[in-house]
C-alpha positions in Angstrom: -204.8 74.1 92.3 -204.1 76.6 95.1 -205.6 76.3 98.3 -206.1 79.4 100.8 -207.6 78.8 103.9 -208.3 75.2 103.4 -210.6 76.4 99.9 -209.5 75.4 96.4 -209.6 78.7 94.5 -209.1 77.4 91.3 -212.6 75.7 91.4 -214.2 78.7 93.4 -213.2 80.8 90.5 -214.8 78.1 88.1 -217.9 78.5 89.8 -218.0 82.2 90.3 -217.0 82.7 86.7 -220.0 80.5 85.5 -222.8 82.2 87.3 -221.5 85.4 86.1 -221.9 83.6 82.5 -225.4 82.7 83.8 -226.2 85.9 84.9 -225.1 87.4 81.6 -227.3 85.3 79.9 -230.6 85.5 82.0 -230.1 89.4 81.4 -230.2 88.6 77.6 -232.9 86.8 78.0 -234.7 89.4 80.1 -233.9 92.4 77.1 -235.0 89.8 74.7 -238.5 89.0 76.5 -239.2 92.7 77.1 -238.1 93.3 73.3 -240.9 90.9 72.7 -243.5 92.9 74.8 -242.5 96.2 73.4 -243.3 94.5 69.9 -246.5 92.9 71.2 -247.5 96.5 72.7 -246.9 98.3 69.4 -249.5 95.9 67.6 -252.1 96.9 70.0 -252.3 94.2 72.8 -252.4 94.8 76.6 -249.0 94.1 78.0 -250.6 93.5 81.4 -252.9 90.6 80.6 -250.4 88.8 78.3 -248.2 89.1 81.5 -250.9 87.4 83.6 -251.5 84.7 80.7 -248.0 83.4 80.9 -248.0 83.1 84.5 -250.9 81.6 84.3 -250.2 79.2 81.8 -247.2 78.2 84.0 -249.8 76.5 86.4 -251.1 73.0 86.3 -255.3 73.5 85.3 -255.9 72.0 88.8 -254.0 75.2 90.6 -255.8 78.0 88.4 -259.4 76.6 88.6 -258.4 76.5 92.5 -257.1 80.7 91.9 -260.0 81.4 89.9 -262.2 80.0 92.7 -260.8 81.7 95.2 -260.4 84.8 93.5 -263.9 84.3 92.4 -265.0 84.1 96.2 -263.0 86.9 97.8 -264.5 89.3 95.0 -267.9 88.6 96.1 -267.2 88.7 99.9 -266.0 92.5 99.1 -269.0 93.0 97.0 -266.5 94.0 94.2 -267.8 91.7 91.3 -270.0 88.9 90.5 -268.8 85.8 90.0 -268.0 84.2 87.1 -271.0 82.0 87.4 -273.5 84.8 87.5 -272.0 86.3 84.4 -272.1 82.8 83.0 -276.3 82.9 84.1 -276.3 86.6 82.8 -274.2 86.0 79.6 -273.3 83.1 78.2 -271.3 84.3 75.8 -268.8 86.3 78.6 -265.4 84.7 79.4 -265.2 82.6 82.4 -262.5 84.3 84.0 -262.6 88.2 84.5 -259.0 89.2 86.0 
């Protein structure tokens, strides 16, 4: 192992050669997920809110209900939209959450 300036090279190399591995992969991944999308898109479904359902399926329920509460709030406070529990009064057949 060579050493310059006190740092091994030989196992900076290592590491530098596996995150470019890495980063090859994750951009892979990346054309693979957006591969996915386009395919999604083409049979007619709205990129944009499957976006928003996998992030929010990433949260724990406890974490979204606290969102969708807040979201819920700051829409009213602007006037912008009623919230979901007036739609739920109005319509019970409307989804809970209107994003």
């Amino acid at each position: 192992m060579t050493n310059h300036g006190g740092i091994p090279a030989d196992q900076l190399r290592a590491f530098v050669e596996r995150i470019e591995r890495l980063e090859e992969e994750k951009k892979c991944i990346s054309d693979d997920i957006k591969d996915v999308y386009a395919e999604a898109k083409g049979n007619g479904y709205d990129v944009k809110v499957m976006r928003q359902v996998v992030r929010l399926r990433k949260q724990d329920n406890n974490e979204r209900q606290e969102m969708e509460a807040l979201l819920d709030l700051y829409l009213h406070a602007l006037g912008m939209e009623q919230t979901s529990r007036d739609v739920a009064k109005e319509d019970p057949n409307q989804s809970k959450m209107q994003i």
